[in-house]
MARKOL-740845 format. One record per residue (C-alpha): residue number from 1; residue in one letter; x negated, y, z. Coordinates in nm, 3 decimals, decimal comma, always signed. Layout:
! MARKOL-740845
<atom i="NUM" aa="A" xx="X" yy="Y" zz="Z"/>
...
//
This chain:
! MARKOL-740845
<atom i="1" aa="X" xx="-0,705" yy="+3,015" zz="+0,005"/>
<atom i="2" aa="X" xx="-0,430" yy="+3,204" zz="+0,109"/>
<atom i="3" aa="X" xx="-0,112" yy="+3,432" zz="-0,003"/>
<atom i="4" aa="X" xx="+0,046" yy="+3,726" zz="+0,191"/>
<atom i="5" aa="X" xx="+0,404" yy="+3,809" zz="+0,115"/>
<atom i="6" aa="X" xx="+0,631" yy="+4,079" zz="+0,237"/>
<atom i="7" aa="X" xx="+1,013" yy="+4,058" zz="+0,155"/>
<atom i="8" aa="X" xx="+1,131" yy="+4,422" zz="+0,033"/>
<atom i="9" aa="X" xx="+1,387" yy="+4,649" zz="-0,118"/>
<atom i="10" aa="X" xx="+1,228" yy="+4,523" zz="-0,456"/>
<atom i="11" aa="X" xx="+1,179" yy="+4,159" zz="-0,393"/>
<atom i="12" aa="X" xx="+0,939" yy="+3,961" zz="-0,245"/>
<atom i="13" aa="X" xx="+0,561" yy="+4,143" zz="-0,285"/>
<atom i="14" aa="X" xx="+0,260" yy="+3,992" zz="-0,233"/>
<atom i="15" aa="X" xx="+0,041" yy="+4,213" zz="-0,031"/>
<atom i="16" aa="X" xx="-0,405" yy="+4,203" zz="-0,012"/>
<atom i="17" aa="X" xx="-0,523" yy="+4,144" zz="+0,360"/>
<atom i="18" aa="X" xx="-0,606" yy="+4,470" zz="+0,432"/>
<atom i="19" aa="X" xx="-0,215" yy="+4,600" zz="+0,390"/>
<atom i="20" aa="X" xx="-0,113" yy="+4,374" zz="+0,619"/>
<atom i="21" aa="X" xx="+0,171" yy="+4,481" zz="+0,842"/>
<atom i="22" aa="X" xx="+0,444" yy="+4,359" zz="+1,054"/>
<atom i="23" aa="X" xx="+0,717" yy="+4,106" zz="+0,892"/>
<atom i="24" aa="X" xx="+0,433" yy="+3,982" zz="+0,644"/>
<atom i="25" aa="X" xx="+0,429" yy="+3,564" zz="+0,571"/>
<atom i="26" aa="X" xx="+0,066" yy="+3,454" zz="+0,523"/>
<atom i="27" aa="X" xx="+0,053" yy="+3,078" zz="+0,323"/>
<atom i="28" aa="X" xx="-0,285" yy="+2,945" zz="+0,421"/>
<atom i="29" aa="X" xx="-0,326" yy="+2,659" zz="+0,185"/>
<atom i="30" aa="X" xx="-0,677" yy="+2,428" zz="+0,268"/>
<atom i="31" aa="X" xx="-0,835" yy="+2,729" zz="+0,430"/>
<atom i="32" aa="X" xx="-1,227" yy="+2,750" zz="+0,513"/>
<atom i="33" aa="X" xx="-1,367" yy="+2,908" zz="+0,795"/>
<atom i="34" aa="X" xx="-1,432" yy="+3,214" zz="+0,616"/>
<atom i="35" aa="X" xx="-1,084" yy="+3,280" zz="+0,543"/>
<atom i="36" aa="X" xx="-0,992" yy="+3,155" zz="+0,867"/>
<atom i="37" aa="X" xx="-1,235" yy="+3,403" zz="+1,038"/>
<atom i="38" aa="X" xx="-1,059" yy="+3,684" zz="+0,888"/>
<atom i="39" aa="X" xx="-0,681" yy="+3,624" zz="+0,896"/>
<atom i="40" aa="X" xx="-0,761" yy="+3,532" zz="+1,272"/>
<atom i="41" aa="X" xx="-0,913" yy="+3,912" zz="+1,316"/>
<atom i="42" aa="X" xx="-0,633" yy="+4,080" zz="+1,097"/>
<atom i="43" aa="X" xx="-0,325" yy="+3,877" zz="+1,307"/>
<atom i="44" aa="X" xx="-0,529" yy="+3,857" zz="+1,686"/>
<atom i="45" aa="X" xx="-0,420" yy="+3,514" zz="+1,637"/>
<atom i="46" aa="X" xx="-0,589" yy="+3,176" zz="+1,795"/>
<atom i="47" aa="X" xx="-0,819" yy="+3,031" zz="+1,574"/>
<atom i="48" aa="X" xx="-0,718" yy="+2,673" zz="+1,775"/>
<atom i="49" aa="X" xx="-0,323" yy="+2,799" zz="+1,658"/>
<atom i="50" aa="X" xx="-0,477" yy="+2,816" zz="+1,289"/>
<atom i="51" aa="X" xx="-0,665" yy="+2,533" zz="+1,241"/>
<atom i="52" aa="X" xx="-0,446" yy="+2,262" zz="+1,454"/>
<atom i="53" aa="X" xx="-0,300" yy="+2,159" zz="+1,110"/>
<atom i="54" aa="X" xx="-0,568" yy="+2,079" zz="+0,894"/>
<atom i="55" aa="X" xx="-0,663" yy="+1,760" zz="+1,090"/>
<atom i="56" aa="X" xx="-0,455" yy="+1,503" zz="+0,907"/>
<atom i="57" aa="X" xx="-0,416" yy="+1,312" zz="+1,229"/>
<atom i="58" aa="X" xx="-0,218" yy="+1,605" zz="+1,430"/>
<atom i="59" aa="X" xx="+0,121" yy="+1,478" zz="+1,557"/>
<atom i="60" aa="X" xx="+0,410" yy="+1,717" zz="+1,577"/>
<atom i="61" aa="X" xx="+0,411" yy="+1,957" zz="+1,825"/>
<atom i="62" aa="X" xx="+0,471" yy="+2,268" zz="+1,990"/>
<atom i="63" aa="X" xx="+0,244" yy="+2,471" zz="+2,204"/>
<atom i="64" aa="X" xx="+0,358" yy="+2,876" zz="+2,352"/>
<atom i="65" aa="X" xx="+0,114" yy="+3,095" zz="+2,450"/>
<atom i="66" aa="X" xx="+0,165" yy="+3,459" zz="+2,519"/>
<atom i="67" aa="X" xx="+0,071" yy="+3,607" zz="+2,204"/>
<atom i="68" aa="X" xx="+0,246" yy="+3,370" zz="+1,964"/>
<atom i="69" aa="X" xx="+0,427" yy="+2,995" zz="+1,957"/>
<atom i="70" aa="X" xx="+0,255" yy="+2,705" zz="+1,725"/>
<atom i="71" aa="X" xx="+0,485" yy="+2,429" zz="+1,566"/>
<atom i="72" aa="X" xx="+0,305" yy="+2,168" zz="+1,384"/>
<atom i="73" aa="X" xx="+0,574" yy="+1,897" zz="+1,194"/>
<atom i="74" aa="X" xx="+0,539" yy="+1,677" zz="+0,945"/>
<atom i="75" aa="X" xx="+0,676" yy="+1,717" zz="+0,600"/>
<atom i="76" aa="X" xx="+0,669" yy="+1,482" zz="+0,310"/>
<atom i="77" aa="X" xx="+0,402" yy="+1,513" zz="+0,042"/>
<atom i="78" aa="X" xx="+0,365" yy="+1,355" zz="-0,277"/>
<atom i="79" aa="X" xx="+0,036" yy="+1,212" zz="-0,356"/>
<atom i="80" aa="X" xx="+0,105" yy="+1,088" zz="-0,683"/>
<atom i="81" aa="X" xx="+0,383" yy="+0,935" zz="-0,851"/>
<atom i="82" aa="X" xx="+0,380" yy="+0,662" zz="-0,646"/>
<atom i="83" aa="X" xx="+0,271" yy="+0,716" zz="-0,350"/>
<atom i="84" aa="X" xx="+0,472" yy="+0,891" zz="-0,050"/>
<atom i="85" aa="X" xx="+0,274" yy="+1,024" zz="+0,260"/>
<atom i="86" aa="X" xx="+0,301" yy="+1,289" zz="+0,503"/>
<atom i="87" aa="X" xx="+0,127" yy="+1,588" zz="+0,574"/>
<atom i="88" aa="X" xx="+0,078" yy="+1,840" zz="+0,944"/>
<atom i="89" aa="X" xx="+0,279" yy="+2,200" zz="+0,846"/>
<atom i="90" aa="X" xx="+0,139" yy="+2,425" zz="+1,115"/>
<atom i="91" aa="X" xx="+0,395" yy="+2,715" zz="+1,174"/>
<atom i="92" aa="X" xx="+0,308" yy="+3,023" zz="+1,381"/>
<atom i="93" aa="X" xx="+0,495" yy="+3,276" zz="+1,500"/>
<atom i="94" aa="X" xx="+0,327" yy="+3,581" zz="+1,637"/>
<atom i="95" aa="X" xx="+0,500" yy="+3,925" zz="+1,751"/>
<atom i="96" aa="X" xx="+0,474" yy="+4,032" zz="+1,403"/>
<atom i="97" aa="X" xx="+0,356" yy="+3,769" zz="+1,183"/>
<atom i="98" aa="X" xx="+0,466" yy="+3,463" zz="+1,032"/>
<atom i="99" aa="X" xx="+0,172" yy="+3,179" zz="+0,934"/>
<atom i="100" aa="X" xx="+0,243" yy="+2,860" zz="+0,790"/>
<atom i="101" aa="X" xx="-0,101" yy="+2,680" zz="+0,727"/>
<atom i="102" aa="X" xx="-0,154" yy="+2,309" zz="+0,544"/>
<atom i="103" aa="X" xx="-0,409" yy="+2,113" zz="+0,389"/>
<atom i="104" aa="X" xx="-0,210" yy="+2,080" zz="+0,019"/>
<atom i="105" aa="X" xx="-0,019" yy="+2,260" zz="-0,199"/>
<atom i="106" aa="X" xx="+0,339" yy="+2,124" zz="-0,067"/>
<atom i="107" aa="X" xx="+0,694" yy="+2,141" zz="-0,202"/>
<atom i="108" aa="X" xx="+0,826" yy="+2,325" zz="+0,112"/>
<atom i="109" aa="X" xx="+0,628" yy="+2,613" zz="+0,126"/>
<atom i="110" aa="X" xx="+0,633" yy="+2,642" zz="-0,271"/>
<atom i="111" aa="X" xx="+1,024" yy="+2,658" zz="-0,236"/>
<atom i="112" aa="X" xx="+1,003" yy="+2,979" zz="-0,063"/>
<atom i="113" aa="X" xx="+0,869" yy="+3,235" zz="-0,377"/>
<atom i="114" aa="X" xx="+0,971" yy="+3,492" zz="-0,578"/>
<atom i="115" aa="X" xx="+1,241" yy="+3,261" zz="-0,791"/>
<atom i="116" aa="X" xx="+1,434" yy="+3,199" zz="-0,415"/>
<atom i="117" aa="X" xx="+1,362" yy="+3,567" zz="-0,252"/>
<atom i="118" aa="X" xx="+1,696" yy="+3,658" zz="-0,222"/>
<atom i="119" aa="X" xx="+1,748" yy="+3,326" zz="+0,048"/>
<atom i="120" aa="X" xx="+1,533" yy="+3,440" zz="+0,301"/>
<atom i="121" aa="X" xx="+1,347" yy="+3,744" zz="+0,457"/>
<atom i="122" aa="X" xx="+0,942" yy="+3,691" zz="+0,584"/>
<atom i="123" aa="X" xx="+1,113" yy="+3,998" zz="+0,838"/>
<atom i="124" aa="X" xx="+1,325" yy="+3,735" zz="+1,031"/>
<atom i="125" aa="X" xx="+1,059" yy="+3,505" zz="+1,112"/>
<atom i="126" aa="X" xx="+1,313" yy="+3,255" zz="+1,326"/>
<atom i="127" aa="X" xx="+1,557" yy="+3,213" zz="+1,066"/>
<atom i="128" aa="X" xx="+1,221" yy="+3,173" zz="+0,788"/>
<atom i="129" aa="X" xx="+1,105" yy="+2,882" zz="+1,062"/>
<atom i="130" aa="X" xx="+1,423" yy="+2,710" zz="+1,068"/>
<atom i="131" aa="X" xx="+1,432" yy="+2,739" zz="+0,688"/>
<atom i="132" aa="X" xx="+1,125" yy="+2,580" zz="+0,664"/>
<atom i="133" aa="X" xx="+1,264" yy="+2,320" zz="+0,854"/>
<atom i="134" aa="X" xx="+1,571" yy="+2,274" zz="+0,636"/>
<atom i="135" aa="X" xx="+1,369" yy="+2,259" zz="+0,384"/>
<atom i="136" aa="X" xx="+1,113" yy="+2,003" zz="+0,495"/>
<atom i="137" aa="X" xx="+1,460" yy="+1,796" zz="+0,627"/>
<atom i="138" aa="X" xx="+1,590" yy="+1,817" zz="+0,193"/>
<atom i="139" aa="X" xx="+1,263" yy="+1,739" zz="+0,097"/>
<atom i="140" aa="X" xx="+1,280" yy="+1,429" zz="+0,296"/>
<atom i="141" aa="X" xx="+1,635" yy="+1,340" zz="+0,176"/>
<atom i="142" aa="X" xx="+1,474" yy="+1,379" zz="-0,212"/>
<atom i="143" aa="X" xx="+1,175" yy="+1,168" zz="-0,140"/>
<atom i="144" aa="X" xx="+1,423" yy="+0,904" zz="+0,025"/>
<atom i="145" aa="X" xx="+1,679" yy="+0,874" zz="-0,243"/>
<atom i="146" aa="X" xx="+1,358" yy="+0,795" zz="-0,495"/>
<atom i="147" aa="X" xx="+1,252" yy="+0,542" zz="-0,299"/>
<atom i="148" aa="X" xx="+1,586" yy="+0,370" zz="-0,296"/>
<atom i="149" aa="X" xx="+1,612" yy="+0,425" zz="-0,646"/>
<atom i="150" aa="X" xx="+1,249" yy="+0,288" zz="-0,709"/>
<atom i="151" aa="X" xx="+1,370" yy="-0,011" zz="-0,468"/>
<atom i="152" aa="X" xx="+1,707" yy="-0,100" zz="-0,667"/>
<atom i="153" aa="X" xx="+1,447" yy="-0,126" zz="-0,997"/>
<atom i="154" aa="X" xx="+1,173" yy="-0,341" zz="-0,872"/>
<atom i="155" aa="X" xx="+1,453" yy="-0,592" zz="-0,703"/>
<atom i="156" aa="X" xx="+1,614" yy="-0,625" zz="-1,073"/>
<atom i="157" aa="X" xx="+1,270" yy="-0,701" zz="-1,260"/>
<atom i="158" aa="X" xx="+1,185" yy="-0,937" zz="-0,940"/>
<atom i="159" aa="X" xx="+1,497" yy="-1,152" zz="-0,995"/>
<atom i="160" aa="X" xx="+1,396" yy="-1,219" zz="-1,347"/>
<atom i="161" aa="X" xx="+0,980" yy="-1,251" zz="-1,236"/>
<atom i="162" aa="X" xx="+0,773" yy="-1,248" zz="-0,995"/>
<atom i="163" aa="X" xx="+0,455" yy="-1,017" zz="-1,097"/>
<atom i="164" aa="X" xx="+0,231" yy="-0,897" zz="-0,836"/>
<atom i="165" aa="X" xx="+0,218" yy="-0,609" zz="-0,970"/>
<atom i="166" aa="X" xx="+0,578" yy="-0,504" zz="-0,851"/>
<atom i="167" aa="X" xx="+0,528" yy="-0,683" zz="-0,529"/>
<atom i="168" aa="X" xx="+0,230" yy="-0,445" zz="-0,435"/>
<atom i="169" aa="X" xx="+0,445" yy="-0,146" zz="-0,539"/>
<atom i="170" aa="X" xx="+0,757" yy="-0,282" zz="-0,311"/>
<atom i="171" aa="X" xx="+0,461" yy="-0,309" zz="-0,002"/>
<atom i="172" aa="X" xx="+0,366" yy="+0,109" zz="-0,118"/>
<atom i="173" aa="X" xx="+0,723" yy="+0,211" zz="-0,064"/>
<atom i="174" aa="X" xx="+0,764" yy="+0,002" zz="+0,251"/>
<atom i="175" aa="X" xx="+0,430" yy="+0,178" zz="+0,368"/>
<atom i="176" aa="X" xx="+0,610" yy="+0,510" zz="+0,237"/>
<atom i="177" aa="X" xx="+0,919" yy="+0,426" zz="+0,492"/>
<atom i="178" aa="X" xx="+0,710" yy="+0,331" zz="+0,788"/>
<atom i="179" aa="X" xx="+0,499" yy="+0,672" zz="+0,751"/>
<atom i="180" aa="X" xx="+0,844" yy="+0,891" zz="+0,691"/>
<atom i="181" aa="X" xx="+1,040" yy="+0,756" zz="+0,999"/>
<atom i="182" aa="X" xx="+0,744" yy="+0,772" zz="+1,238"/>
<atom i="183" aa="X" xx="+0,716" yy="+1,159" zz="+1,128"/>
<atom i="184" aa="X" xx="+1,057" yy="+1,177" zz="+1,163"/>
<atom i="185" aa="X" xx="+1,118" yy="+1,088" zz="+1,484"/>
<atom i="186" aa="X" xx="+0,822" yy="+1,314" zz="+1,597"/>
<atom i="187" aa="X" xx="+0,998" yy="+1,606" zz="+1,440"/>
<atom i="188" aa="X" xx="+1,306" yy="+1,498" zz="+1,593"/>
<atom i="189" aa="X" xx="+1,108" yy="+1,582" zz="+1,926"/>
<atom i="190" aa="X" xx="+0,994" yy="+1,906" zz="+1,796"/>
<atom i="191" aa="X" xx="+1,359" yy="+2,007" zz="+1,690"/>
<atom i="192" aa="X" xx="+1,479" yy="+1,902" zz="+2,100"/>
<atom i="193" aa="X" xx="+1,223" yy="+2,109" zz="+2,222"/>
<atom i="194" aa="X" xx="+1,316" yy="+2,415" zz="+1,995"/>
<atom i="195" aa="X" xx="+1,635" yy="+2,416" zz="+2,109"/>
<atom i="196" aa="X" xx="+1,564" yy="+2,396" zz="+2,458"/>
<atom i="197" aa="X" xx="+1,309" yy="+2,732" zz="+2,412"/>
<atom i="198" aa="X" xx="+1,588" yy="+2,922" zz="+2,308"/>
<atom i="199" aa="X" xx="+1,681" yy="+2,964" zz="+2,669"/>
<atom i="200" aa="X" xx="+1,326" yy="+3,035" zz="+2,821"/>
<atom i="201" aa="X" xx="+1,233" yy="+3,352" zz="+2,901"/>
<atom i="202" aa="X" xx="+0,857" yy="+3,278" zz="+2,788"/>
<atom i="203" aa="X" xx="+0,909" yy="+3,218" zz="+2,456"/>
<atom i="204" aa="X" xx="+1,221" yy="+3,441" zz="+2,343"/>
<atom i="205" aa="X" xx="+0,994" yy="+3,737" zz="+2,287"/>
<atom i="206" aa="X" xx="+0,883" yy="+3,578" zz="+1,942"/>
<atom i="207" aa="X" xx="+1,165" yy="+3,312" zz="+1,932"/>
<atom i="208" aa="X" xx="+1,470" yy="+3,505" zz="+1,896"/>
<atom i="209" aa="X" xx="+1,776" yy="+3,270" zz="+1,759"/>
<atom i="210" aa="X" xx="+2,061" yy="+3,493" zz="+1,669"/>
<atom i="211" aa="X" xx="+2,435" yy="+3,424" zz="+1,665"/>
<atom i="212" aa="X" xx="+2,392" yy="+3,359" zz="+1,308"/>
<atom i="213" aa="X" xx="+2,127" yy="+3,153" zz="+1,274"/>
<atom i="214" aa="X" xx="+2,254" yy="+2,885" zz="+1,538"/>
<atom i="215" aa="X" xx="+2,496" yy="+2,703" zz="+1,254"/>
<atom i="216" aa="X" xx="+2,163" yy="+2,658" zz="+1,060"/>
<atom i="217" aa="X" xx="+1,947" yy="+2,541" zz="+1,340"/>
<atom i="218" aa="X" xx="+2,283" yy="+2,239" zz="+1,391"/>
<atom i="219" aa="X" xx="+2,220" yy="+2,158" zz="+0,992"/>
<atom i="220" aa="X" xx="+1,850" yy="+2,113" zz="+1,022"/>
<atom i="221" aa="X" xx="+1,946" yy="+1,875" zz="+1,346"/>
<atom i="222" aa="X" xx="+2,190" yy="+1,686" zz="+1,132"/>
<atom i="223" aa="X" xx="+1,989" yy="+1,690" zz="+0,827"/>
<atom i="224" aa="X" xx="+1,686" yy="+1,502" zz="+1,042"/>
<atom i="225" aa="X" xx="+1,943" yy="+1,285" zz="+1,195"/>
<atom i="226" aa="X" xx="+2,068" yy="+1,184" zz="+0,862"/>
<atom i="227" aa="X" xx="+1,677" yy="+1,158" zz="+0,713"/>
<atom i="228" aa="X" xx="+1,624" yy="+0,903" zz="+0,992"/>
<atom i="229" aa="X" xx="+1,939" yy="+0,727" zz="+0,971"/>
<atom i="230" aa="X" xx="+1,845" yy="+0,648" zz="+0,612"/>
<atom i="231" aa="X" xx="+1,519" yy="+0,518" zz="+0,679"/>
<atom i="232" aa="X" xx="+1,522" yy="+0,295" zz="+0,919"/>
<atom i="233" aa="X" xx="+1,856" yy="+0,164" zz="+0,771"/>
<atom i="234" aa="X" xx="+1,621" yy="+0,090" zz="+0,447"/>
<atom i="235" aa="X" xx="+1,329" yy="-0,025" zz="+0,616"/>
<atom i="236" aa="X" xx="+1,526" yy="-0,305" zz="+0,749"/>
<atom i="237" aa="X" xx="+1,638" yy="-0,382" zz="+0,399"/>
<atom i="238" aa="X" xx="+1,304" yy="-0,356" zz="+0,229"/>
<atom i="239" aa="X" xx="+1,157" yy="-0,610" zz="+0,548"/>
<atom i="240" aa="X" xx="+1,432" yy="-0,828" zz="+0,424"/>
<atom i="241" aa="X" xx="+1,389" yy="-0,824" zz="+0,081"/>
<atom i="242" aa="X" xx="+1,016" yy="-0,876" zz="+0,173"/>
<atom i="243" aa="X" xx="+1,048" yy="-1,159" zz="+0,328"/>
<atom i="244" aa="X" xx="+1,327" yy="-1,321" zz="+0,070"/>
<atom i="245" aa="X" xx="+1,096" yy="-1,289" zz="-0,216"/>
<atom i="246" aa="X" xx="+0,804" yy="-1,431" zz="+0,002"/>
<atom i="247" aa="X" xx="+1,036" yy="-1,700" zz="+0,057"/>
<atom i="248" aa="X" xx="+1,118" yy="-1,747" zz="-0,263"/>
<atom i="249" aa="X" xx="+0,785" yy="-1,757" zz="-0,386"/>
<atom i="250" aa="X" xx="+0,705" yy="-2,029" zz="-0,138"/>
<atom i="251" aa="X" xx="+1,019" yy="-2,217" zz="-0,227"/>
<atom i="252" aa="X" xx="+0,854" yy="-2,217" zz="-0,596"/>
<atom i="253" aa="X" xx="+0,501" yy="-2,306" zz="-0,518"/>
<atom i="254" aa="X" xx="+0,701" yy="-2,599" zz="-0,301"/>
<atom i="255" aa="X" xx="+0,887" yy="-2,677" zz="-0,674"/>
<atom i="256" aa="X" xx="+0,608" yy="-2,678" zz="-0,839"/>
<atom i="257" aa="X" xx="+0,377" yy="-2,886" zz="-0,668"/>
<atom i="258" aa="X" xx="+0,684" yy="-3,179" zz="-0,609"/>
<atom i="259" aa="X" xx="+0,729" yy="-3,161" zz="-0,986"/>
<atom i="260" aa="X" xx="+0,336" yy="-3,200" zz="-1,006"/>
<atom i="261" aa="X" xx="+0,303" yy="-3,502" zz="-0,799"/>
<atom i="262" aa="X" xx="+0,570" yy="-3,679" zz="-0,965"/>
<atom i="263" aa="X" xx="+0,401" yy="-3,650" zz="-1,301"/>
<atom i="264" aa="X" xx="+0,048" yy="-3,748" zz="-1,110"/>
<atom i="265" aa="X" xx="+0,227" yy="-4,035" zz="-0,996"/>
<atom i="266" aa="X" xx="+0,376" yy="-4,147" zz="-1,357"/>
<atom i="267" aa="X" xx="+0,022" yy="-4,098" zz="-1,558"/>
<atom i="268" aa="X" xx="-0,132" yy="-4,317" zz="-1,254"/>
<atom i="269" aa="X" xx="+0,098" yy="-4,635" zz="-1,407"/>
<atom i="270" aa="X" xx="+0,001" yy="-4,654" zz="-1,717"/>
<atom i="271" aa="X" xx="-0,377" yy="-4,534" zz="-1,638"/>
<atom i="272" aa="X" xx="-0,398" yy="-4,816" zz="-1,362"/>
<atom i="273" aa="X" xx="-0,251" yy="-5,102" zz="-1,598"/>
<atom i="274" aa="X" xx="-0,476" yy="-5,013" zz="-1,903"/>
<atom i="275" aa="X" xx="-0,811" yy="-5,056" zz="-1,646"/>
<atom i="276" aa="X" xx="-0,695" yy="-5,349" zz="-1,507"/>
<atom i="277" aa="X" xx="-0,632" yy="-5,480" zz="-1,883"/>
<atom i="278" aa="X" xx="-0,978" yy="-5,344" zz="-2,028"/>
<atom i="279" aa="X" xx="-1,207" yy="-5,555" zz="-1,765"/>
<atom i="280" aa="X" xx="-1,419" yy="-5,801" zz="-1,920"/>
<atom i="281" aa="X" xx="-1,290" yy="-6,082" zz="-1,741"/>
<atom i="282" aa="X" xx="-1,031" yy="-6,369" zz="-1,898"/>
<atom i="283" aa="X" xx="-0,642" yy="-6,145" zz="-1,842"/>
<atom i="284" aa="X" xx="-0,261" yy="-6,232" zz="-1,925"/>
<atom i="285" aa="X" xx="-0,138" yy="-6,180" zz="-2,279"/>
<atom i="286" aa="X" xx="-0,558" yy="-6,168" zz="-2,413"/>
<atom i="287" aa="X" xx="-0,470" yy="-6,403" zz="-2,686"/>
<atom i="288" aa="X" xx="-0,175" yy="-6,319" zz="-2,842"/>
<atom i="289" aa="X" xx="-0,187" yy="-6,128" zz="-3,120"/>
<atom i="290" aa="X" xx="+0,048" yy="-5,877" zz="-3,009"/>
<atom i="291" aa="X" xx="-0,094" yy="-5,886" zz="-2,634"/>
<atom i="292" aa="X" xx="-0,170" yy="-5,540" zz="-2,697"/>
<atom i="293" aa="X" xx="+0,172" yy="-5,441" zz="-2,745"/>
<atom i="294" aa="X" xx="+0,297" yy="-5,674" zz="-2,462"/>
<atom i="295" aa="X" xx="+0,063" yy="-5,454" zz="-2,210"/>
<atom i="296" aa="X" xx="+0,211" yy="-5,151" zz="-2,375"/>
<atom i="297" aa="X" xx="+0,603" yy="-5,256" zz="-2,341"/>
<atom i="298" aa="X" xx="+0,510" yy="-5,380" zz="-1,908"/>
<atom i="299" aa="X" xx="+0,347" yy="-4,985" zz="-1,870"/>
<atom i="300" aa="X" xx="+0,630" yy="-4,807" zz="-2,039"/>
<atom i="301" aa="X" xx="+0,878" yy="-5,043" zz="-1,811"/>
<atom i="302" aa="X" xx="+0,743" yy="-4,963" zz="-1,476"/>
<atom i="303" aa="X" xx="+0,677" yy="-4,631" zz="-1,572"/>
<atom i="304" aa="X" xx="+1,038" yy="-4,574" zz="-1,663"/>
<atom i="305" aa="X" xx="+1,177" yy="-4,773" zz="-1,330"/>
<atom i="306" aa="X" xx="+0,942" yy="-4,556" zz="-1,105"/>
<atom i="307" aa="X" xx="+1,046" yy="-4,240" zz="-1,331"/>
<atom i="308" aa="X" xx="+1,412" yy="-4,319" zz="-1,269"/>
<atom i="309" aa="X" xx="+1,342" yy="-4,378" zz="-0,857"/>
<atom i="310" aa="X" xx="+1,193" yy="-4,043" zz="-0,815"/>
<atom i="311" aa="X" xx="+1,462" yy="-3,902" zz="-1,058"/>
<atom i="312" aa="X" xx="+1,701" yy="-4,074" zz="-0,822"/>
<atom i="313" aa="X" xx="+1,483" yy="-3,893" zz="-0,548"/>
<atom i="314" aa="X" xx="+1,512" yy="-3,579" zz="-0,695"/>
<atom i="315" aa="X" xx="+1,144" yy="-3,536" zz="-0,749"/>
<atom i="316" aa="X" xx="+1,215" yy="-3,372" zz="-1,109"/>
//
């Protein structure tokens, strides 16, 4: 499906295909060629520019052509409560049209509706692009800080017991990590090459960074920066913790099974004594009355002496 909105003198209005004119935003949300067909006759617009971010695979980019300039970046994306991945944004801007095109419904595009209007114009499609951007960037910083929260919990519950239940969800928000910084660093490439376009003479005609919009394109580089900064710095401590707790685990098993054979050992006294005493051949202490009691007394002694070695050994 998709959503055509104009910024106005009344707000932000949402406009039918056929009214489509210059400074409208089209939202392309899981398109199918149908739809693609016709917003690629109403803009002129590639349908290779339109569809380059519904393969889930498609690594940040940027590609300028003469008739408009294609960014495709990353941006986080919710799957379920759980479960952090990331999804291709496709961004076009043409000579009179702004596209943004993804697979899902996503919290950056959503940001930008009639509740926010008054932050941004569909008009000034560089400033809308680095907006985007910005946005993606705090959307990445919100994701991030949940993790760390999520993090902090399941290291408390894992200090009082080990569950694999917990330990699988510590291994989905290490996944979430590993998938967030290698996006990141891919849009850090896109954001090096946007600021190196500003100053070619190819792509100016539909990249045109004003005066005022270069403080925001410096935020969205500092707010990737700091995005990146924060996840490798907890990737490193969720590896850690990672391999503590497998440690930990094996340090246990390693408890357990010494505490194990030490009790094997013990039962194997008394167990090896009473079969050599029940054979039905002439034995020590056979007749006395209280032999019985005399083969009970020599079990409980060497039990207790080899008990109190492997105490001694620190096999308890």
């Amino acid at each position: 499906m998709y959503s055509i909105y104009k910024s106005g003198a009344d707000g932000l209005e949402e406009l039918e295909l056929a009214q489509l004119e210059k400074g409208c935003w089209l939202d392309l949300t899981a398109p199918d060629e149908e739809e693609l067909k016709e917003v690629a006759a109403a803009t002129g617009l590639q349908m290779d520019f339109l569809t380059a971010a519904l393969d889930e695979e498609e690594k940040s980019r940027i590609e300028v052509e003469d008739d408009a300039i294609l960014f495709v970046v990353d941006i986080p994306f919710l799957r379920s409560n759980k479960d952090y991945d990331t999804l291709p944004l496709g961004i076009i801007l043409s000579e009179e049209h702004i596209v943004t095109v993804c697979l899902e419904t996503n919290g950056v595009t959503a940001d930008f509706s009639a509740h926010t209007e008054k932050a941004f114009s569909t008009a000034k499609k560089t400033r809308f692009l680095l907006q985007i951007l910005y946005r993606s960037a705090a959307l990445y910083l919100k994701y991030i800080r949940i993790i760390i929260r999520r993090t902090d919990q399941l290291e408390r519950h894992l200090r009082q017991s080990m569950e694999n239940s917990e330990l699988f969800n510590l291994l989905d928000l290490q996944k979430s990590l590993t998938y967030f910084s290698t996006s990141l660093r891919s849009n850090s490439v896109v954001l090096e090459r946007l600021t190196r376009l500003r100053s070619q003479t190819s792509a100016q005609r539909h990249l045109k960074v004003y005066e005022e919009d270069e403080d925001l394109l410096e935020d969205v580089i500092i707010e990737y920066k700091q995005c990146l900064e924060m996840v490798e710095m907890y990737s490193h401590i969720l590896n850690s913790m990672m391999e503590v707790f497998a440690s930990i685990i094996s340090n246990t098993l390693n408890l357990v099974m010494k505490f194990l054979a030490s009790v094997t050992i013990l039962l194997a006294i008394p167990t090896l004594i009473s079969g050599l005493w029940g054979m039905n051949v002439p034995v020590p202490f056979a007749q006395l009355d209280f032999g019985f009691y005399c083969v009970l007394l020599l079990a409980f002694c060497i039990t207790g002496v080899v008990g109190w070695f492997l105490w001694k050994k620190r096999m308890f």
